[in-house]
C-alpha positions in Angstrom: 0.0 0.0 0.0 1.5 3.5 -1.1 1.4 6.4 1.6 2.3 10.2 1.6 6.0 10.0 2.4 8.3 13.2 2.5 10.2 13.3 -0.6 12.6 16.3 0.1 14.3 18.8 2.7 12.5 21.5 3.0 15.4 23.9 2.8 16.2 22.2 -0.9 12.6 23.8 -2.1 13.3 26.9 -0.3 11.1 26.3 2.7 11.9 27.3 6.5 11.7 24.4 8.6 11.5 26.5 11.6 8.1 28.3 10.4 7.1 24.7 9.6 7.9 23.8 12.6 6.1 26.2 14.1 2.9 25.1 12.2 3.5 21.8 13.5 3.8 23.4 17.8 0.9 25.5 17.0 -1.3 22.6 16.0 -0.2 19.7 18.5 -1.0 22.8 21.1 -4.5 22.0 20.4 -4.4 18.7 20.0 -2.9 18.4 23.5 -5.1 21.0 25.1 -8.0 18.8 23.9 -9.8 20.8 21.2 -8.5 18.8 18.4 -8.2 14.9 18.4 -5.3 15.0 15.6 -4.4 15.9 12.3 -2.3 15.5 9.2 -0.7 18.5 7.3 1.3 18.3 4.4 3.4 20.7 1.8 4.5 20.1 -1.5 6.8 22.6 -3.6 7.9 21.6 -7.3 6.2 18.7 -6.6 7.5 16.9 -3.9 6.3 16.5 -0.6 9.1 19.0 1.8 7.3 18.7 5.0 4.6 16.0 6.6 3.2 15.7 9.6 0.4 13.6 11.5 -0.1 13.9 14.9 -2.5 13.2 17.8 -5.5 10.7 17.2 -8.0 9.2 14.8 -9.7 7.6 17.0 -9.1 9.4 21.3 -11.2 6.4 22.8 -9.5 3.6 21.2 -5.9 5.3 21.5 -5.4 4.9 17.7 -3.0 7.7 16.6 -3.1 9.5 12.7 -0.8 8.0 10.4 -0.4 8.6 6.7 -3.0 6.0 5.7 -6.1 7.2 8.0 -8.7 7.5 5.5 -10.5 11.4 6.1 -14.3 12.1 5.4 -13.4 15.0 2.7 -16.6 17.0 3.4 -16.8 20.0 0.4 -13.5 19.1 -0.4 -15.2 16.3 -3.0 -16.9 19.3 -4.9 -13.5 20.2 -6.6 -13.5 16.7 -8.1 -16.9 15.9 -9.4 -15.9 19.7 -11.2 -13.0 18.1 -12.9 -15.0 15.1 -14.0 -17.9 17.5 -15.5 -15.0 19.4 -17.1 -13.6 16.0 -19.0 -17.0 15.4 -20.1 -17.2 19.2 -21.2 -13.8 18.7 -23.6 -15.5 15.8 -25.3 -18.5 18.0 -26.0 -21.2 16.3 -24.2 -21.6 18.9 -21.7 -21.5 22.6 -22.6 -20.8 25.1 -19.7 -23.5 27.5 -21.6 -25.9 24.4 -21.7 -29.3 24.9 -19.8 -29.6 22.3 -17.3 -33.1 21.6 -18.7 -31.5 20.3 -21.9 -30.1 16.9 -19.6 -32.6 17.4 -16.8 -35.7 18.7 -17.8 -37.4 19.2 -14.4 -35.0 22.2 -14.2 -37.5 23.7 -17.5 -39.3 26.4 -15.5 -36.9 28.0 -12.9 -39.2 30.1 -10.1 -37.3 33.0 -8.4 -38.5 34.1 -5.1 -40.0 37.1 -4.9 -41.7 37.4 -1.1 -43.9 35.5 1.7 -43.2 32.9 3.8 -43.9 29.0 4.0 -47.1 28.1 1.9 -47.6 32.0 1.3 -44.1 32.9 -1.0 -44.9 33.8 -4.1 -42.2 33.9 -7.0 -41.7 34.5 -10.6 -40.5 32.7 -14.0 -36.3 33.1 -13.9 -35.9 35.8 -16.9 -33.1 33.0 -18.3 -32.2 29.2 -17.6 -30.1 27.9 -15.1 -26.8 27.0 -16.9 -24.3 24.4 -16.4 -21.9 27.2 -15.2 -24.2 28.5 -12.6 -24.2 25.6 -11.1 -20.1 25.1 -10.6 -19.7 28.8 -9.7 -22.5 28.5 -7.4 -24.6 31.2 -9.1 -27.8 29.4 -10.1 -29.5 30.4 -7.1 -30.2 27.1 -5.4 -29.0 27.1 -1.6 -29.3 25.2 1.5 -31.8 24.7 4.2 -29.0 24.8 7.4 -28.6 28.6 6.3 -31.4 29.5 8.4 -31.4 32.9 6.7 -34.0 33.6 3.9 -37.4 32.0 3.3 -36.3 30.0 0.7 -33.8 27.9 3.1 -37.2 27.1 5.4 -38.6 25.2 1.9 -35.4 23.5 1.7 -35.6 22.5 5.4 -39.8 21.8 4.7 -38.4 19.2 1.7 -36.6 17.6 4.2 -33.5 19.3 3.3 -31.4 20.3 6.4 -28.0 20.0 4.6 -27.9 18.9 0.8 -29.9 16.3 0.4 -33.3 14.9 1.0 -33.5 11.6 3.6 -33.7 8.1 1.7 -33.7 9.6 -2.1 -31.2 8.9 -4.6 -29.2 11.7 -7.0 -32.3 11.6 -8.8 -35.1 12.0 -7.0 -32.7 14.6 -5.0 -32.5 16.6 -8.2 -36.2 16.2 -9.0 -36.7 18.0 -5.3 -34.2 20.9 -6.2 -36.1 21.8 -9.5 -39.2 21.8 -7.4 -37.8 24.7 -4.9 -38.1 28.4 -5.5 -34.6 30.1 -6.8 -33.1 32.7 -3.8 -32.3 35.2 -7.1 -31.9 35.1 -10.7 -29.2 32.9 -12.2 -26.0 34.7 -12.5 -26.6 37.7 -10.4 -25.3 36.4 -7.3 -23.1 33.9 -5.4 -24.6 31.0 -2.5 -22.8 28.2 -1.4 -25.7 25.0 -2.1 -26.7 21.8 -3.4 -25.5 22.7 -6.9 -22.9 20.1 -7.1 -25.1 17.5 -6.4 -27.2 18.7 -10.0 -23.8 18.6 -11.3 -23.2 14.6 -10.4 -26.5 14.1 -11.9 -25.7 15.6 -15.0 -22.4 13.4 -15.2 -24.8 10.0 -14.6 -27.7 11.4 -17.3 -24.9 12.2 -20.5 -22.5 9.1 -19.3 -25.2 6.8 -18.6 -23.0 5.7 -15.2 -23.6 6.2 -11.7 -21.3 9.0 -10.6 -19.7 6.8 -8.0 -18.4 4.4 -10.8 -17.9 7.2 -13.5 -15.5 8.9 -10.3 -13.8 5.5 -9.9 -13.4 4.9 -13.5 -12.3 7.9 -15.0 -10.3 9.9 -12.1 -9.7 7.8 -9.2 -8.3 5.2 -11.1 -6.3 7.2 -13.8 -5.1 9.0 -11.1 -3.7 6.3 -9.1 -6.3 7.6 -5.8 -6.5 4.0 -4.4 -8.1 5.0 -1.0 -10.8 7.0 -2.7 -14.4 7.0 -3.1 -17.7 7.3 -1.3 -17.8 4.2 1.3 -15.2 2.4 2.8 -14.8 -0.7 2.5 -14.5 -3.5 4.9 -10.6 -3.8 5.0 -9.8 -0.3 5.2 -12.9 0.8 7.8 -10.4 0.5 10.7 -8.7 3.6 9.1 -11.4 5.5 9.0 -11.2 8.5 11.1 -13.5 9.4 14.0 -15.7 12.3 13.5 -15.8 14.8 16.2 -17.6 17.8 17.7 -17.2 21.0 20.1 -19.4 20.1 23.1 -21.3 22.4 25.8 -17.9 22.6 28.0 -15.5 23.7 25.3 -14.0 20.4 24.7 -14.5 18.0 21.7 -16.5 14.7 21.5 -17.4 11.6 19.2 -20.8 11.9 16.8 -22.0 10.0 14.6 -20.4 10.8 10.7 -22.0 10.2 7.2 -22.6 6.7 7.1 -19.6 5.2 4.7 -19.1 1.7 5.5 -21.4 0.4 2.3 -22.7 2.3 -0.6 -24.7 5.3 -0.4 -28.1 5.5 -1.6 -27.5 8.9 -2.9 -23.5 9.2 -3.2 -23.2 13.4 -2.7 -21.2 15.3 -5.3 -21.5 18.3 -2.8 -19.4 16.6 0.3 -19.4 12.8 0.4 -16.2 11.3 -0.6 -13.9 9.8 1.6 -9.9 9.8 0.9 -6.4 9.7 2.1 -3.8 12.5 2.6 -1.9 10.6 -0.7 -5.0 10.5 -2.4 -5.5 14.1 -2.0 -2.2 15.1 -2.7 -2.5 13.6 -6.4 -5.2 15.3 -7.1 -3.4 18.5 -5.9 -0.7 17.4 -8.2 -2.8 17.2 -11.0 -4.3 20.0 -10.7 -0.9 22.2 -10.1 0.7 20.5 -13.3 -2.4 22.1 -15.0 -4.6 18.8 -15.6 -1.7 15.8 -15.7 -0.1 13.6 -13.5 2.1 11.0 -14.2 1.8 10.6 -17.7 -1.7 10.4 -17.5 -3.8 13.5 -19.2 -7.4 14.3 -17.7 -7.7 17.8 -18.8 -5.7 19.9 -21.1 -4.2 23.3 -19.4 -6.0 25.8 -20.7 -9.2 23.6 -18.9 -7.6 23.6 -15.9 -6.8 27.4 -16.2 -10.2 28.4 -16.9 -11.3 26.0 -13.8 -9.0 27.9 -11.6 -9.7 31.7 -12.8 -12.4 33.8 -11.3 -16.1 33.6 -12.8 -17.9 36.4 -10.4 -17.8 39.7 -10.6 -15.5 41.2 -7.6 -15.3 38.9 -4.9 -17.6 36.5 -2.8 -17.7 39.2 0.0 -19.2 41.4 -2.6 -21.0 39.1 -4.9 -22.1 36.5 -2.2 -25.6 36.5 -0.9 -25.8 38.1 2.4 -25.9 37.6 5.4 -23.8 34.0 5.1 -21.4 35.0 2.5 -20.9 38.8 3.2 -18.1 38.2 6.0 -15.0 39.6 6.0 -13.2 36.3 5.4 -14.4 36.2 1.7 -13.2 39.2 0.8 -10.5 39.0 -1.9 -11.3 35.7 -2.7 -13.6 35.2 -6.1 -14.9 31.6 -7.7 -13.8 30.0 -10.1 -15.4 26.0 -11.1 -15.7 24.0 -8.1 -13.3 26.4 -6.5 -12.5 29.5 -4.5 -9.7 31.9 -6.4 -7.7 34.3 -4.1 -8.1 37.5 -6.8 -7.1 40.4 -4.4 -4.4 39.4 -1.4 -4.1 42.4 0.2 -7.9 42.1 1.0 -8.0 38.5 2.2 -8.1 38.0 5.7 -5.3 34.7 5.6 -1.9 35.2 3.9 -2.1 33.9 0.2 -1.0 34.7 -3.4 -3.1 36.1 -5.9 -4.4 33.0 -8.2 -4.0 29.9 -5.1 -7.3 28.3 -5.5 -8.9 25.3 -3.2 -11.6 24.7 -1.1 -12.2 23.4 2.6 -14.5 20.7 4.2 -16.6 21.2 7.0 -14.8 18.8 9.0 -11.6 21.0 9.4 -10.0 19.8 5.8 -8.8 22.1 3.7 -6.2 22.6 0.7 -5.0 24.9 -1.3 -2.9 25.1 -4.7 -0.6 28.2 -5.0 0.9 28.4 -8.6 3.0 31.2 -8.2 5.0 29.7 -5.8 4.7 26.2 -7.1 3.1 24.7 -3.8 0.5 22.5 -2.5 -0.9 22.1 0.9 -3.5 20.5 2.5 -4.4 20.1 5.8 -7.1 16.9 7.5 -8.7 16.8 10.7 -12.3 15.5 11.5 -13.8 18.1 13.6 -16.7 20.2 13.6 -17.9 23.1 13.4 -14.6 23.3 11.0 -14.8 27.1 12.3 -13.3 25.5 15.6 -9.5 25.2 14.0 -8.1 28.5 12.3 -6.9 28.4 8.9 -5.3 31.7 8.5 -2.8 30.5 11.4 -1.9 27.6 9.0 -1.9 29.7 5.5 0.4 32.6 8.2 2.8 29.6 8.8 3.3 28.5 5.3 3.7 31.8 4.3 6.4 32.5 6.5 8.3 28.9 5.4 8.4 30.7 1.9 9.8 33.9 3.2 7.0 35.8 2.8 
């Protein structure tokens, strides 16, 4: 079984180890204080792996520590890959990014935009145009979720049985069927809101391939890529690696709850946060994406895919574009959206240390990564706690940024 190894001295890719050591002390602070059970970071410059570290506990009440083959509940961070895979299926020309969803799922024919009321008193209007297939990766069709709490159109999500992303005991299908049946928040295109679009997006994939998404996944990324630990359950003889999921509790400290259930396959396996993966898994994808759609010999994309993936599709920034209250906080200034991910397009205004042009994403259990082509560097960071809001980021992004000197 391959694992995440370190490849090179840091000071031969011109990192600090002292900073990185300090990212390291800062982290095992909190795991030993007892607000994080353990972790795995790693960063990679030119491509090889200068500094990895996993520390503290998958598992606090069977005394099982991290290593490099604990298989991590990837949360959001799935939603970057189901992008790629409706971007492969864009170069052969089966899906258009200027496509109406209606065209591959026509429940999605007569888009309703809220307008005002309440419960079984809203009233909306026909969309003036069609959802496209590029609302839906940049997050602007107007869907949302029902956790958001924030605007009448989240309380029909919740009604549907929608607390998260997806309805209880439907499949892709029948989840998409619900979606389509939901009021719009706004016109699609005229504003950003984190939702259930990636799920539409896996549908999409199944409808023009003709697969289920969790075998198109495994077929035509996972395996190209050589991501053996990846996919939406885990099986039987790597469950034991499966990280515990955690959560802040009423004193401050952290506790077990229940995950996602991955031990067998998912009725409805979710493009917007299901998969499950290692830290080597997840640096190969990195590493595909940083050499600009290859790896290894092995060409998913072609470049100028990847670039257009990776550039910013909103006007301004989320902080700006995003639909408030949720997205309107200060920590999305600078950043914009590009397909499937965030795009840092103003680093002076960004509340963590970054590079103009890194792109990534996080998961809601305290994963996050990030790809920074300017100075040729990948980094991503696992845990299994949430609310992820309980470990800070722009400590960890600081950190990095002093190991380059900056």
């Amino acid at each position: 079984m391959d694992q995440l190894r370190q490849e090179v001295d840091p000071v031969e890719v011109g990192l600090d180890p002292v900073a990185l050591d300090r990212l390291d002390r800062f982290f095992a602070r909190r795991v030993e204080v007892g607000q994080l059970p353990g972790y795995l970071v790693s960063v990679a410059r030119h491509g090889r792996v200068a500094h990895l570290t996993s520390y503290g506990l998958r598992d606090r009440e069977a005394g099982v520590p991290v290593t490099a083959d604990t298989v991590w509940r990837l949360y959001s961070m799935t939603k970057p890959v189901a992008s790629v895979a409706a971007l492969m299926l864009h170069e052969q020309g089966l899906l258009d990014l200027d496509d109406p969803v209606a065209r591959h799922l026509p429940a999605f024919a007569d888009p309703q935009v809220y307008v005002s009321g309440t419960g079984a008193d809203v009233r909306t209007r026909p969309a003036e145009g069609p959802i496209l297939i590029r609302h839906l990766l940049t997050h602007t069709a107007g869907l949302t979720m029902g956790a958001y709490r924030t605007h009448p159109v989240d309380a029909l999500y919740r009604a549907a049985g929608i607390e998260i992303t997806t309805p209880k005991d439907a499949d892709l299908a029948e989840a998409c069927e619900v979606y389509a049946g939901l009021p719009l928040q706004f016109e699609p295109g005229t504003e950003w809101n984190y939702s259930v679009a990636t799920n539409v997006i896996g549908r999409l994939i199944e409808v023009v391939t003709g697969r289920p998404i969790d075998a198109f996944l495994a077929e035509r990324v996972f395996g190209p890529l050589g991501m053996t630990d990846t996919g939406f359950w885990v099986p039987g003889e790597r469950a034991d690696r499966l990280a515990v999921l955690y959560q802040e509790d009423q004193d401050g400290g952290i506790a077990p709850i229940p995950g996602p259930p991955v031990h067998e396959r998912p009725r409805l396996p979710a493009c917007t946060g299901g998969l499950v993966a290692t830290a080597r898994d997840y640096h190969r994808f990195m590493e595909f994406l940083r050499r600009r759609g290859e790896l290894d010999g092995v060409r998913l994309l072609s470049a100028e895919t990847v670039d257009t993936m990776t550039a910013n599709h909103i006007p301004g920034d989320l902080h700006t574009f995003g639909s408030k209250p949720i997205h309107g906080q200060p920590g999305n200034a600078g950043l914009g959206f590009g397909l499937g991910v965030s795009v840092v397009v103003d680093a002076d205004r960004t509340e963590s240390p970054e590079s103009e042009g890194s792109y990534g994403w996080t998961g809601a259990a305290g994963s996050t990564f990030w790809v920074d082509p300017r100075n040729d560097l990948t980094v991503q960071f696992m845990a299994q706690l949430r609310p992820a809001g309980m470990l800070s980021f722009h400590e960890l992004k600081g950190f990095v940024r002093e190991a380059l000197g900056g």
